[in-house]
PDB file of the backbone (N, CA, C, O) and the ligand in Angstrom, with CONECT records:
HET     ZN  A 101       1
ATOM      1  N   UNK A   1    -265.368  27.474 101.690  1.00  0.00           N
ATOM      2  CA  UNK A   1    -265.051  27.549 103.119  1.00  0.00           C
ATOM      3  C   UNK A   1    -265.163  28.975 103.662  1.00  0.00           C
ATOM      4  O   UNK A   1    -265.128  29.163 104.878  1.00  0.00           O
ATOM      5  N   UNK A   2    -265.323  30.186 102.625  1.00  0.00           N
ATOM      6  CA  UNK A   2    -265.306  31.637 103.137  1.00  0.00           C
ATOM      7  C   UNK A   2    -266.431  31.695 104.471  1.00  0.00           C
ATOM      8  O   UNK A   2    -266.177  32.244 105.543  1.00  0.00           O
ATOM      9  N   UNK A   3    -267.801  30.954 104.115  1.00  0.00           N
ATOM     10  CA  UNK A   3    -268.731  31.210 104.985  1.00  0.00           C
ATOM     11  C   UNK A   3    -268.318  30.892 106.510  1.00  0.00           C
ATOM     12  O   UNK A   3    -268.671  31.540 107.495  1.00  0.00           O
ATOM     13  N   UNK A   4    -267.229  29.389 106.480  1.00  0.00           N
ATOM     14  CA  UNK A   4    -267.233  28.985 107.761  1.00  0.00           C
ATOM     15  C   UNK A   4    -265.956  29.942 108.461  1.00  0.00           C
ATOM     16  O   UNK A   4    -265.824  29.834 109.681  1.00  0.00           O
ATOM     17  N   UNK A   5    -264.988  30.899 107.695  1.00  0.00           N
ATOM     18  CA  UNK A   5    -264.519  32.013 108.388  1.00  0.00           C
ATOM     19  C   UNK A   5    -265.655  33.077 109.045  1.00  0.00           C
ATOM     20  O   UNK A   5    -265.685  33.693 110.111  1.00  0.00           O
ATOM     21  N   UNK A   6    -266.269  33.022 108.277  1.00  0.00           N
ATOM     22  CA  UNK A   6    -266.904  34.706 108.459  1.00  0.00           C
ATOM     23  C   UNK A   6    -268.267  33.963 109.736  1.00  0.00           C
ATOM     24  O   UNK A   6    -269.351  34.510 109.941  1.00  0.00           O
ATOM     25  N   UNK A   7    -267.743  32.500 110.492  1.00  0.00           N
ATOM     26  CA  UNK A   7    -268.679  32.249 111.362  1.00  0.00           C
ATOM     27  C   UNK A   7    -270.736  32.600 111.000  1.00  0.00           C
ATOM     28  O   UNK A   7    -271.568  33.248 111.634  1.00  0.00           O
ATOM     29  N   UNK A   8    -270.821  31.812 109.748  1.00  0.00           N
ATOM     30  CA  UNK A   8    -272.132  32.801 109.683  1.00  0.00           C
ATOM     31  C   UNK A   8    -272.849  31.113 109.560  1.00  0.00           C
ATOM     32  O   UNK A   8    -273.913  31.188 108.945  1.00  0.00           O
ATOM     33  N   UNK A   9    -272.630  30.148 109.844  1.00  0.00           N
ATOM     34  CA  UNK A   9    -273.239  29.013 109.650  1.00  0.00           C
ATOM     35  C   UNK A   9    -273.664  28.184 110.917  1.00  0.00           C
ATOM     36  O   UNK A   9    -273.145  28.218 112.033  1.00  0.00           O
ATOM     37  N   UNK A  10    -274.789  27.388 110.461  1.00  0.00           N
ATOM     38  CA  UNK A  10    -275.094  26.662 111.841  1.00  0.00           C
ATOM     39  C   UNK A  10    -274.428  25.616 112.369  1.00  0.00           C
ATOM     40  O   UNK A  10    -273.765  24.905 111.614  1.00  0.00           O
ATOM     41  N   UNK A  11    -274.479  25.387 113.527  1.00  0.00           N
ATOM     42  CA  UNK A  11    -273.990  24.745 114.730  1.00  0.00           C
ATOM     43  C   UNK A  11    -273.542  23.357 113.844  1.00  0.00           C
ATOM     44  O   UNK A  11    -272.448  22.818 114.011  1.00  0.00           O
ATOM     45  N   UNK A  12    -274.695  22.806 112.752  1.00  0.00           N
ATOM     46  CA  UNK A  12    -274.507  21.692 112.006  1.00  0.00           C
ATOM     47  C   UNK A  12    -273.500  21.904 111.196  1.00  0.00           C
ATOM     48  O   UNK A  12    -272.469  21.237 111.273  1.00  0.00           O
ATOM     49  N   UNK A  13    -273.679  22.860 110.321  1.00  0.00           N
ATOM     50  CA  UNK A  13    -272.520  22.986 108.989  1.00  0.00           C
ATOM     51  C   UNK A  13    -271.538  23.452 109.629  1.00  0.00           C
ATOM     52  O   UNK A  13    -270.697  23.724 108.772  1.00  0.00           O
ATOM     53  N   UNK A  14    -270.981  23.811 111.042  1.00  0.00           N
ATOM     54  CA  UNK A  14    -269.987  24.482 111.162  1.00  0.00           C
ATOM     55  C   UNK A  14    -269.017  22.753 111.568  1.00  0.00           C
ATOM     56  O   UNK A  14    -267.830  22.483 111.382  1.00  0.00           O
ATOM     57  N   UNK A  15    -270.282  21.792 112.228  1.00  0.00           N
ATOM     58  CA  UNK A  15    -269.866  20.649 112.287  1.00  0.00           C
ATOM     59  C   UNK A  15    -268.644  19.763 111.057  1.00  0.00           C
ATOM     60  O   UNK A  15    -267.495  19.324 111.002  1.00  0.00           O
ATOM     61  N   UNK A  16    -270.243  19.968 110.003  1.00  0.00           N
ATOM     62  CA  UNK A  16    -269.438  19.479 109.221  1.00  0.00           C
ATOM     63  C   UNK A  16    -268.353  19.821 108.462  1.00  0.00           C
ATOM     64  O   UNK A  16    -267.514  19.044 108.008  1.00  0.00           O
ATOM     65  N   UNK A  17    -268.423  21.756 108.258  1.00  0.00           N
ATOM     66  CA  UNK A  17    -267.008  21.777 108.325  1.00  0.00           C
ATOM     67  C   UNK A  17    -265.931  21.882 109.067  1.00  0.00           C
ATOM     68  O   UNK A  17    -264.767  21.961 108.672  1.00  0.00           O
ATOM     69  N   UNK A  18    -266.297  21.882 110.067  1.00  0.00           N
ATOM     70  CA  UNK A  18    -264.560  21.219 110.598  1.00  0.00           C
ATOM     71  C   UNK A  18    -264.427  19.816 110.807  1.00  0.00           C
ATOM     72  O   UNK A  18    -263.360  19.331 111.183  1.00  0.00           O
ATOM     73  N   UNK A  19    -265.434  19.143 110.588  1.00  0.00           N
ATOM     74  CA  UNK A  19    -265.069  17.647 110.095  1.00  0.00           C
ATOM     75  C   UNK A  19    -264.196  17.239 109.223  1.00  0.00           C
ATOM     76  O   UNK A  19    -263.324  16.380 109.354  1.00  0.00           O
ATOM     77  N   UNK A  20    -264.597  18.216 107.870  1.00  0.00           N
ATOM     78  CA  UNK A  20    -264.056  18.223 106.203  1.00  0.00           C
ATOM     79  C   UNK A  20    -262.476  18.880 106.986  1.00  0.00           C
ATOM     80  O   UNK A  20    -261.442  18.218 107.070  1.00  0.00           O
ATOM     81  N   UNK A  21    -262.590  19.818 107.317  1.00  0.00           N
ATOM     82  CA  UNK A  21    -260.901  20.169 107.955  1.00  0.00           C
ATOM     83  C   UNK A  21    -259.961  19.159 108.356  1.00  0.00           C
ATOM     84  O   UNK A  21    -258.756  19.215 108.107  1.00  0.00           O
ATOM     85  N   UNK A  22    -260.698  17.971 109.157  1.00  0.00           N
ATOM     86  CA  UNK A  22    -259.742  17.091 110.042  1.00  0.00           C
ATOM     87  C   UNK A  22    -259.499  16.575 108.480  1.00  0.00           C
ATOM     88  O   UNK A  22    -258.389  16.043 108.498  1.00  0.00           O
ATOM     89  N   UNK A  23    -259.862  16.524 107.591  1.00  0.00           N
ATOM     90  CA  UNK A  23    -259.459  15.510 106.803  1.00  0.00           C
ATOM     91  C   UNK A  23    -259.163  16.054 105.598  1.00  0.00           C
ATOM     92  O   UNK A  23    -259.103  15.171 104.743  1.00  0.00           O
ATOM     93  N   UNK A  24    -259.052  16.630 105.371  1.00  0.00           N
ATOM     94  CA  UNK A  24    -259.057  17.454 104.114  1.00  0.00           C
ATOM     95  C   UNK A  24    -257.281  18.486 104.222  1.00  0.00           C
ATOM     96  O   UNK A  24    -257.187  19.065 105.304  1.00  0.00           O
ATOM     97  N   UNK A  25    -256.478  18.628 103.606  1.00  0.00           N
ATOM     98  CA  UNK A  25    -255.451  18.949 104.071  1.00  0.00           C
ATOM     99  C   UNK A  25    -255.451  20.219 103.140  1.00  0.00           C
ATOM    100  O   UNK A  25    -254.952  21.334 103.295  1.00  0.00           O
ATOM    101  N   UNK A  26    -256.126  19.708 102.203  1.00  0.00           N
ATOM    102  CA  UNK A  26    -256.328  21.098 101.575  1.00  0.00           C
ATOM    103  C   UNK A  26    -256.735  22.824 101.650  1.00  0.00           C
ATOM    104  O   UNK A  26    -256.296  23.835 101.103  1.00  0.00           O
ATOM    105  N   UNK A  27    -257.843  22.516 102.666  1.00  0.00           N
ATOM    106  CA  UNK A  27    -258.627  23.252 103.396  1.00  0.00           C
ATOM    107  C   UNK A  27    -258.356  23.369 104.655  1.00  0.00           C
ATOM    108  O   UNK A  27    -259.064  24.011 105.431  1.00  0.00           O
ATOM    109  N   UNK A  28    -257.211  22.708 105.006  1.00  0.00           N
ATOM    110  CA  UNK A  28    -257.299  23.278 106.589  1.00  0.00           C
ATOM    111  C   UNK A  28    -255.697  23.754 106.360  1.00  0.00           C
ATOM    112  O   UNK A  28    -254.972  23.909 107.342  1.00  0.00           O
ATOM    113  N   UNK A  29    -255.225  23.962 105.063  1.00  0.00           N
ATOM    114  CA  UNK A  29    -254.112  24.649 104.613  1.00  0.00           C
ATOM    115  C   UNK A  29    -254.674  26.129 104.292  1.00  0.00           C
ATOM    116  O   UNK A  29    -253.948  27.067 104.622  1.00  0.00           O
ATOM    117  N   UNK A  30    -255.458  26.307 103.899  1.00  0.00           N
ATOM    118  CA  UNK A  30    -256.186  27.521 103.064  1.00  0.00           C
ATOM    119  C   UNK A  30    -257.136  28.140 104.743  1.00  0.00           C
ATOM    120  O   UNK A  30    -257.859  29.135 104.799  1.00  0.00           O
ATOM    121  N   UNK A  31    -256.938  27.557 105.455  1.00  0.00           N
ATOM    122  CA  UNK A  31    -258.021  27.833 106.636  1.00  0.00           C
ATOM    123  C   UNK A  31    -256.779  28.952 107.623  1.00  0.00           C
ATOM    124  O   UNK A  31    -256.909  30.046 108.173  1.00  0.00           O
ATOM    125  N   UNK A  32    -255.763  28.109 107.484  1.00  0.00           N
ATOM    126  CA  UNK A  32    -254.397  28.426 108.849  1.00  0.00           C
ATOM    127  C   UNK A  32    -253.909  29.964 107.791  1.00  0.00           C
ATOM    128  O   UNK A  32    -253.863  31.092 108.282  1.00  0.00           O
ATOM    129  N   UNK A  33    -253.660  29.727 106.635  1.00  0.00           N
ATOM    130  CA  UNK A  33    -253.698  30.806 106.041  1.00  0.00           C
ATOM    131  C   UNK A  33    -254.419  32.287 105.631  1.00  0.00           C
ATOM    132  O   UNK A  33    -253.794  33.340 105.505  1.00  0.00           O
ATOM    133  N   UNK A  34    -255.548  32.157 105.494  1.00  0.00           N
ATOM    134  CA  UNK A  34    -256.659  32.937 106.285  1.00  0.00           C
ATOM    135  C   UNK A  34    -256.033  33.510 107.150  1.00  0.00           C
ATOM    136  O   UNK A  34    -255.452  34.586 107.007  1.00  0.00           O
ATOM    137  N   UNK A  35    -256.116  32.478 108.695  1.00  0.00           N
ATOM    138  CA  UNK A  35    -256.139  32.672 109.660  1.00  0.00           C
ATOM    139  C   UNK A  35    -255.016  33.933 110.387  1.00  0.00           C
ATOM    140  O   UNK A  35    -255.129  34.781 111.272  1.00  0.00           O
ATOM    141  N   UNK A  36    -253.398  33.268 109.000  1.00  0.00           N
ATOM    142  CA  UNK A  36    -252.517  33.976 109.135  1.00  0.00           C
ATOM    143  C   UNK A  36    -252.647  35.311 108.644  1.00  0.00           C
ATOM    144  O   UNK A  36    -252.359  36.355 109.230  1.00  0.00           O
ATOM    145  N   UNK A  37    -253.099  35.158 107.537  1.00  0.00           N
ATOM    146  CA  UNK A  37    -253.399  36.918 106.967  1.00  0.00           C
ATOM    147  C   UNK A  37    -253.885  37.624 107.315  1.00  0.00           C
ATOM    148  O   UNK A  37    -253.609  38.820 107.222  1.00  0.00           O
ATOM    149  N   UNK A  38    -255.011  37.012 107.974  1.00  0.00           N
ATOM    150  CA  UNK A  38    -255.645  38.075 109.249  1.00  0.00           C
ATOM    151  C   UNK A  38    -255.002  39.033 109.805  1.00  0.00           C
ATOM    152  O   UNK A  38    -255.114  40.258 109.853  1.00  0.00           O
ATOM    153  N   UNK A  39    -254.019  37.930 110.390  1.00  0.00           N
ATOM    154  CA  UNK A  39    -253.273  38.596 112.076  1.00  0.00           C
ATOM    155  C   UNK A  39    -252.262  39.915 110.736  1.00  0.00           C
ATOM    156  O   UNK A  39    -252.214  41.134 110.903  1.00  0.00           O
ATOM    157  N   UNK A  40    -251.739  39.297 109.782  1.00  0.00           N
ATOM    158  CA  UNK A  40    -250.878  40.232 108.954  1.00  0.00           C
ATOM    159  C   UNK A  40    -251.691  41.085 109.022  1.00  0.00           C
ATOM    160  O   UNK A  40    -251.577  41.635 110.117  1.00  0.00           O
ATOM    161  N   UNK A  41    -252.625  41.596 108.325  1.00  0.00           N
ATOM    162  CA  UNK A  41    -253.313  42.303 107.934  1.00  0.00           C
ATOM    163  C   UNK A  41    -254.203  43.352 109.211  1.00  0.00           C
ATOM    164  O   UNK A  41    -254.645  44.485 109.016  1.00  0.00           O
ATOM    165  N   UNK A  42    -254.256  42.714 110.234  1.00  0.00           N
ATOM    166  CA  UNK A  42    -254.619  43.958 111.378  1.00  0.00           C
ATOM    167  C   UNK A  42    -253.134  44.284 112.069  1.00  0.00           C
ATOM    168  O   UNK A  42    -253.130  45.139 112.954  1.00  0.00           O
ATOM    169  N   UNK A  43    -252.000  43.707 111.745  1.00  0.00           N
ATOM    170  CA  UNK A  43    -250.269  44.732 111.925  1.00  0.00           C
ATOM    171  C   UNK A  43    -250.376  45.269 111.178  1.00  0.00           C
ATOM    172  O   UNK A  43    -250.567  46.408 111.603  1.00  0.00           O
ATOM    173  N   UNK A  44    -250.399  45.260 109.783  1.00  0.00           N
ATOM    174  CA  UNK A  44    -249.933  46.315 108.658  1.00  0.00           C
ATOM    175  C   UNK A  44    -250.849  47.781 108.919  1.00  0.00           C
ATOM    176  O   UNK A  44    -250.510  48.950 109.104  1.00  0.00           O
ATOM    177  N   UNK A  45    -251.978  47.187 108.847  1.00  0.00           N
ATOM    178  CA  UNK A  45    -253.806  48.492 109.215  1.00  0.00           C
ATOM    179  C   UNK A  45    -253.189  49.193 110.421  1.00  0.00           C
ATOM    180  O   UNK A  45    -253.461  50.384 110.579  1.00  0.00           O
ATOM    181  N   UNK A  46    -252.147  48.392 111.546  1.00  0.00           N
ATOM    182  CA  UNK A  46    -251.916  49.007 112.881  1.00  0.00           C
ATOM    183  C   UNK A  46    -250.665  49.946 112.458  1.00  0.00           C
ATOM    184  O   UNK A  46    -250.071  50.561 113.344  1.00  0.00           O
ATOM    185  N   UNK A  47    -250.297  50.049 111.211  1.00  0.00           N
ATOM    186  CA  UNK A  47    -249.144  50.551 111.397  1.00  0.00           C
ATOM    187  C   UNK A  47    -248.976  51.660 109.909  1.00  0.00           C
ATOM    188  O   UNK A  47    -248.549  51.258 108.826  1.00  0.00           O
ATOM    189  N   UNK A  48    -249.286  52.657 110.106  1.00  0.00           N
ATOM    190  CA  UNK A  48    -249.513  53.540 109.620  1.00  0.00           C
ATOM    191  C   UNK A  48    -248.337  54.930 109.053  1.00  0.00           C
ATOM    192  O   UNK A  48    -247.678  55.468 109.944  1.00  0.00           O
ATOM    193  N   UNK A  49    -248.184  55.335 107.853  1.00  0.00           N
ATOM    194  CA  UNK A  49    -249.203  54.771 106.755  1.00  0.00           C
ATOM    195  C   UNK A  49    -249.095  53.303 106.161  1.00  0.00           C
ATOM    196  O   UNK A  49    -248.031  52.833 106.562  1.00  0.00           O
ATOM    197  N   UNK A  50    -249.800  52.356 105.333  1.00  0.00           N
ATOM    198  CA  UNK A  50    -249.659  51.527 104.699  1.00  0.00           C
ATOM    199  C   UNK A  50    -248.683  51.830 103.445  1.00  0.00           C
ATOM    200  O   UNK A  50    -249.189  52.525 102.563  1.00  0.00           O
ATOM    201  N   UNK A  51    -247.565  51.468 103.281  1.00  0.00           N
ATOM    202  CA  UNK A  51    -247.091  51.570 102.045  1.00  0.00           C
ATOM    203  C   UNK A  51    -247.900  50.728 100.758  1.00  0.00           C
ATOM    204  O   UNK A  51    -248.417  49.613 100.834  1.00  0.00           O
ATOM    205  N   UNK A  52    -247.834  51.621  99.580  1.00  0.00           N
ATOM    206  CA  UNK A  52    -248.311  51.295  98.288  1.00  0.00           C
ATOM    207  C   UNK A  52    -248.442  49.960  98.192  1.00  0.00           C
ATOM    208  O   UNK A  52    -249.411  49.204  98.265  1.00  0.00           O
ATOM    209  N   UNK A  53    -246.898  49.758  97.956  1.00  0.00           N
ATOM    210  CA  UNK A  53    -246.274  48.202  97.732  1.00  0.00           C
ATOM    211  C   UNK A  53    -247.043  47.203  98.703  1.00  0.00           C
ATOM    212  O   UNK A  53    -247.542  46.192  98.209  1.00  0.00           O
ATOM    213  N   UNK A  54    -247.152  47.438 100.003  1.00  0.00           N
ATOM    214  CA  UNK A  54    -247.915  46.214 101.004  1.00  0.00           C
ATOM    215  C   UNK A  54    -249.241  46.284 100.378  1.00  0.00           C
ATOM    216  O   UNK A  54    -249.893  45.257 100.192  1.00  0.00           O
ATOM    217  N   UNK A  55    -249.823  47.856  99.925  1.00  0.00           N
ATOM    218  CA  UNK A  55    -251.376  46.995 100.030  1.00  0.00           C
ATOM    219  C   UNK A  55    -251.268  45.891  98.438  1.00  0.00           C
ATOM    220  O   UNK A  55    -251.935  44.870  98.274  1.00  0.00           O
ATOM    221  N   UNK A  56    -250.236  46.473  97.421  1.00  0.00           N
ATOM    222  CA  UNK A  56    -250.483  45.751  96.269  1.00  0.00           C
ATOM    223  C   UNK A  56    -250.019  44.275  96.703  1.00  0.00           C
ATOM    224  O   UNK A  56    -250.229  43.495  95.774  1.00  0.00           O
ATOM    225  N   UNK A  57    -249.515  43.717  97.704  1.00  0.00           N
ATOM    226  CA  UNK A  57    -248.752  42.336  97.437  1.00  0.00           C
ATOM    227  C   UNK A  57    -249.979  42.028  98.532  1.00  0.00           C
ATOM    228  O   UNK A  57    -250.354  40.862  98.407  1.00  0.00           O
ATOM    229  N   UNK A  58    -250.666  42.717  99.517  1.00  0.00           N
ATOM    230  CA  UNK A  58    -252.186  42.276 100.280  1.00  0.00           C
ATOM    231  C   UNK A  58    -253.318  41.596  99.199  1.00  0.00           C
ATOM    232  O   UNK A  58    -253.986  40.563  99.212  1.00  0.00           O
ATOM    233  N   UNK A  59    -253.204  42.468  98.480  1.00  0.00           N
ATOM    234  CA  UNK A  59    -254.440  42.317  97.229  1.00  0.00           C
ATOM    235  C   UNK A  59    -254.222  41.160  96.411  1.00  0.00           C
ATOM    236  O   UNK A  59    -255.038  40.312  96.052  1.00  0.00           O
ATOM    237  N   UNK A  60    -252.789  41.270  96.130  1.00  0.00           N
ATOM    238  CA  UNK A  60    -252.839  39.592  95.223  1.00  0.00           C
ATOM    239  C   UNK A  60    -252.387  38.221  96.129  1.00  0.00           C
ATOM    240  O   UNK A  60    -252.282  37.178  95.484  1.00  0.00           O
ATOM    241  N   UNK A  61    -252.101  38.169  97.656  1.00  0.00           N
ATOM    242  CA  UNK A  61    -252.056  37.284  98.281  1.00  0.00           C
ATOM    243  C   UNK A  61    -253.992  36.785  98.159  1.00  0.00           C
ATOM    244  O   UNK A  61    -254.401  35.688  97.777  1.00  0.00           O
ATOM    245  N   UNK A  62    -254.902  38.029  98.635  1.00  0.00           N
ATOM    246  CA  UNK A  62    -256.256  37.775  98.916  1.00  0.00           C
ATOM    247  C   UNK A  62    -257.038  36.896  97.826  1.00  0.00           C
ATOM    248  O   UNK A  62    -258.001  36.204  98.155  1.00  0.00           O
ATOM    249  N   UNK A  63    -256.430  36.984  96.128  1.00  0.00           N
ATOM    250  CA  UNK A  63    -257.299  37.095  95.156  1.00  0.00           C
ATOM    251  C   UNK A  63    -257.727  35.320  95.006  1.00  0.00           C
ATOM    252  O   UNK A  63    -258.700  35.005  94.320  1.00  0.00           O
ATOM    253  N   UNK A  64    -257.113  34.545  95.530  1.00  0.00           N
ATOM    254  CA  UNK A  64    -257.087  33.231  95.336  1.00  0.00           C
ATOM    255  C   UNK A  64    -258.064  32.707  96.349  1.00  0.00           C
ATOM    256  O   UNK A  64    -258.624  31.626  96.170  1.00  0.00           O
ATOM    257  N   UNK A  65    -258.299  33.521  97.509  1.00  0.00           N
ATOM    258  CA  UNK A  65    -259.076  32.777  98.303  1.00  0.00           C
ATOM    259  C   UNK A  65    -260.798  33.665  97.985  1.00  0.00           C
ATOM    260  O   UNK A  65    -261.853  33.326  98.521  1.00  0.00           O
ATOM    261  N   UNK A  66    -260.690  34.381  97.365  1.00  0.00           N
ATOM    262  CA  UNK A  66    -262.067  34.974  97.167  1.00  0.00           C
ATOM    263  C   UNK A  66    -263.149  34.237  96.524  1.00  0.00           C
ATOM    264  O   UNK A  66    -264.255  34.760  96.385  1.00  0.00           O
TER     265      UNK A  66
HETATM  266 ZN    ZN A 101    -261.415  20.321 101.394  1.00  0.00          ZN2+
END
């Protein structure tokens, strides 16, 4: 599903995946999450310096969806 974050697919596959989303609970769990870490992740970058500790618990939240 990384591709259909990073918006790099066509009009078709973007179809079908968010088709697979409506139904799939799996992936549209792993999608909202993403979605959430995002927003975490441009507060923490906004807020300067980054402590050690945030980027290490950033890095192993990320490692599962890579
Ligand atoms: Zn799925």
């Amino acid at each position: 599903m990384q591709p259909y974050m990073d918006r790099v697919l066509t009009d078709a596959e973007r179809g079908e995946a968010e088709a697979h989303l409506d139904e799939c609970a799996y992936c549209r769990k792993r999608y909202r999450f993403e979605e959430t870490l995002r927003v975490f992740v441009q507060q923490a970058v906004a807020a300067e310096p980054m402590p050690v500790e945030l980027k290490r618990k950033l890095s192993e939240l990320r490692t599962p969806l890579q």
